[in-house]
PASEBA-1860 file (N, C-alpha, C; in nm, 3 decimals):
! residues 80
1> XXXXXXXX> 1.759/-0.173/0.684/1.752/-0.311/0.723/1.608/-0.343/0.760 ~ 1.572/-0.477/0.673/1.432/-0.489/0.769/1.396/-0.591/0.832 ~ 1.314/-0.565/0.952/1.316/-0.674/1.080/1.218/-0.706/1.101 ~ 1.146/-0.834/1.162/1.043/-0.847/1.212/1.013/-0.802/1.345 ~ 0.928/-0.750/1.373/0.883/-0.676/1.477/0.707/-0.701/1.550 ~ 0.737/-0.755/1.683/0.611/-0.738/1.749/0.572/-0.654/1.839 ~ 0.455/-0.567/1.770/0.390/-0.443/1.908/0.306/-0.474/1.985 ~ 0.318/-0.466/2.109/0.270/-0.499/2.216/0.168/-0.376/2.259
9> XXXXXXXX> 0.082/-0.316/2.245/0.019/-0.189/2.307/-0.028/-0.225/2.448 ~ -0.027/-0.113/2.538/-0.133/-0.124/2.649/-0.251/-0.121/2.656 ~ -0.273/-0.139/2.529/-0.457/-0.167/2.529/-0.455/-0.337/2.529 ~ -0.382/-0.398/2.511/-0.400/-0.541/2.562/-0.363/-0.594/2.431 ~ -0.381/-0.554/2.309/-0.379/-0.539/2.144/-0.224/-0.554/2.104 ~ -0.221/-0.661/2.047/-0.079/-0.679/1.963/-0.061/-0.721/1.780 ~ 0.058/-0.726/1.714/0.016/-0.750/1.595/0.197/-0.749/1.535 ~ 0.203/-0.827/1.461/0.331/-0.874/1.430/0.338/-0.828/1.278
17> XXXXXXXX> 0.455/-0.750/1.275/0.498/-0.647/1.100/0.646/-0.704/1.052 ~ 0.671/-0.671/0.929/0.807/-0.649/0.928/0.805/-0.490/0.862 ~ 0.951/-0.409/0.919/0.946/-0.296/0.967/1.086/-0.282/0.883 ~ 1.127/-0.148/0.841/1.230/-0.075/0.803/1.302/-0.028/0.880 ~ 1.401/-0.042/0.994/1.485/0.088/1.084/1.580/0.158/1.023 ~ 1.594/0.248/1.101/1.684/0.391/1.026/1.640/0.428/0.880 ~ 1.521/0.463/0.862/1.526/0.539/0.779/1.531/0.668/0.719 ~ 1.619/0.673/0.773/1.669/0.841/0.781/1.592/0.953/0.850
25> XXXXXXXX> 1.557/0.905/0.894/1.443/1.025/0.981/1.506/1.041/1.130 ~ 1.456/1.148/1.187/1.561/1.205/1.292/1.423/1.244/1.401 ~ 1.499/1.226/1.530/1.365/1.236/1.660/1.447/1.281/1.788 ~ 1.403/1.355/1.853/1.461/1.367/1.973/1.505/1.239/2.077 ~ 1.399/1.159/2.051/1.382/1.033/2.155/1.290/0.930/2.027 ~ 1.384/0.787/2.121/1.334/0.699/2.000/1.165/0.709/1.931 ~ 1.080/0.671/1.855/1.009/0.662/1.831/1.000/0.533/1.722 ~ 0.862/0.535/1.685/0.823/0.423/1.548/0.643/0.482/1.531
33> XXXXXXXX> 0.668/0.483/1.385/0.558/0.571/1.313/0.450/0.463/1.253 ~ 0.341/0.475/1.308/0.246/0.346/1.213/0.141/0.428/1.152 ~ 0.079/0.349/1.047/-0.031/0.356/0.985/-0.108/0.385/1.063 ~ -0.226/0.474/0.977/-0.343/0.492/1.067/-0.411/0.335/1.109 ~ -0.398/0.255/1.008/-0.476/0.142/1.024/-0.423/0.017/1.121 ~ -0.273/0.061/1.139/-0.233/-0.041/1.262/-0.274/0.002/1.372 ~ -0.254/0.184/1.414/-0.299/0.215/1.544/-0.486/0.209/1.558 ~ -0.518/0.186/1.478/-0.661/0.126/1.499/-0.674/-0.013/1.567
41> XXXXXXXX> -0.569/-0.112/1.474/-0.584/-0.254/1.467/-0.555/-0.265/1.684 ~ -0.427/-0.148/1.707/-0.380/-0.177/1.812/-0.512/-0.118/1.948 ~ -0.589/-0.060/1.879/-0.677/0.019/1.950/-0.587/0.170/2.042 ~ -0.518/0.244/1.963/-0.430/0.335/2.020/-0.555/0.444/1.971 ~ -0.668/0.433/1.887/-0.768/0.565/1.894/-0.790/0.557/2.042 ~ -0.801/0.479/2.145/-0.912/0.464/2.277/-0.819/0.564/2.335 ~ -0.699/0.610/2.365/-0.586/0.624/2.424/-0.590/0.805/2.420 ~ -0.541/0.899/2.493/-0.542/1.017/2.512/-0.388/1.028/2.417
49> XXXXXXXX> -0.369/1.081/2.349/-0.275/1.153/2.228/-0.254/1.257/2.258 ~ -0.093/1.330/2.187/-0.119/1.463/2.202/-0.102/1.458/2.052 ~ -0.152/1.592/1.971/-0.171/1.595/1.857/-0.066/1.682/1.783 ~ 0.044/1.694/1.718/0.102/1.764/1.645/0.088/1.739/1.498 ~ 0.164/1.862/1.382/0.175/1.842/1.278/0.341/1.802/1.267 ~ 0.345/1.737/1.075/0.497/1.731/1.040/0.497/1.744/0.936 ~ 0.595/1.848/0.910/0.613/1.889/0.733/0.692/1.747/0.673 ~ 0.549/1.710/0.566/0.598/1.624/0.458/0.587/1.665/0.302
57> XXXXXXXX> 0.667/1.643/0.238/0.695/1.716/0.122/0.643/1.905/0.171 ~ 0.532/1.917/0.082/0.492/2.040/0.060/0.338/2.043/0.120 ~ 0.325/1.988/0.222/0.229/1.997/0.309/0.263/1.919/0.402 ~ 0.125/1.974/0.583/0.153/1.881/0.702/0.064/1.818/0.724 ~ 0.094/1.671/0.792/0.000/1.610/0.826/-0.054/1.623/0.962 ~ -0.132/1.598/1.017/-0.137/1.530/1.148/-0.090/1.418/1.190 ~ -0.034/1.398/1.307/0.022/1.324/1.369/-0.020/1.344/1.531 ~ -0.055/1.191/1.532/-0.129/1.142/1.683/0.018/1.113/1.751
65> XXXXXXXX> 0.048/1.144/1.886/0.179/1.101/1.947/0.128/1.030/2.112 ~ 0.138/0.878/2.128/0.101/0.751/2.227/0.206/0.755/2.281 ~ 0.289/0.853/2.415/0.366/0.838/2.436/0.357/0.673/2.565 ~ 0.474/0.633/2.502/0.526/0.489/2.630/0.364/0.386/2.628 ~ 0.310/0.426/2.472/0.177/0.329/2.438/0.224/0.164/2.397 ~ 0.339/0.145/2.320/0.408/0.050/2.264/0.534/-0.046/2.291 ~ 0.517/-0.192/2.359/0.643/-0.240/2.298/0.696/-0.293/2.224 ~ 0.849/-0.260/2.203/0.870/-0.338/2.050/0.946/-0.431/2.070
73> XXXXXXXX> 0.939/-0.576/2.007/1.030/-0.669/2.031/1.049/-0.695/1.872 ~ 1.171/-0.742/1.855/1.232/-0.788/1.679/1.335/-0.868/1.703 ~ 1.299/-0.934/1.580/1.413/-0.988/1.522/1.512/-1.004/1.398 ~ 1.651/-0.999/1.365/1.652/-0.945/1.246/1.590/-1.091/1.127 ~ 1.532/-1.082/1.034/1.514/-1.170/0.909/1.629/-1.227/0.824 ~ 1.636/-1.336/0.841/1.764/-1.399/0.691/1.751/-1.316/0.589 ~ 1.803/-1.359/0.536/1.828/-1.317/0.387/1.790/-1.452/0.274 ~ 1.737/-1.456/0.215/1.687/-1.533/0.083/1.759/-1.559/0.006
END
């Protein structure tokens, strides 16, 4: 399903997407995965991260993790 969604960061930085939920991906605790170029837009580089990897296909990436950096507000979109 996809929704419109506004992120709110604690860097003061916000920016309005429309977003995919449930896409099959699985987490201990909720999360939401952005582009390198939104967590720029949001200024989440300024921010202390902890750094892990995640097996995608047949290699890992890095992955920056902003814990309690983001809020999310949405709404769902009509349909056309």
């Amino acid at each position: 399903m996809r929704v419109r969604i506004r992120l709110e960061a604690i860097t003061g930085k916000s920016t309005e997407r429309v977003a995919l939920l449930n896409s099959g991906a699985e987490s201990p605790e909720p999360s939401i995965v952005l582009s390198t170029e939104i967590a720029e837009e949001l200024k989440l580089n300024e921010l202390k991260a902890e750094t892990t990897y995640s097996e995608e296909a047949t290699t890992y990436v890095e992955v920056k993790l902003y814990k309690k950096a983001i809020k999310v507000h949405y709404w769902i979109m009509e349909k056309s």
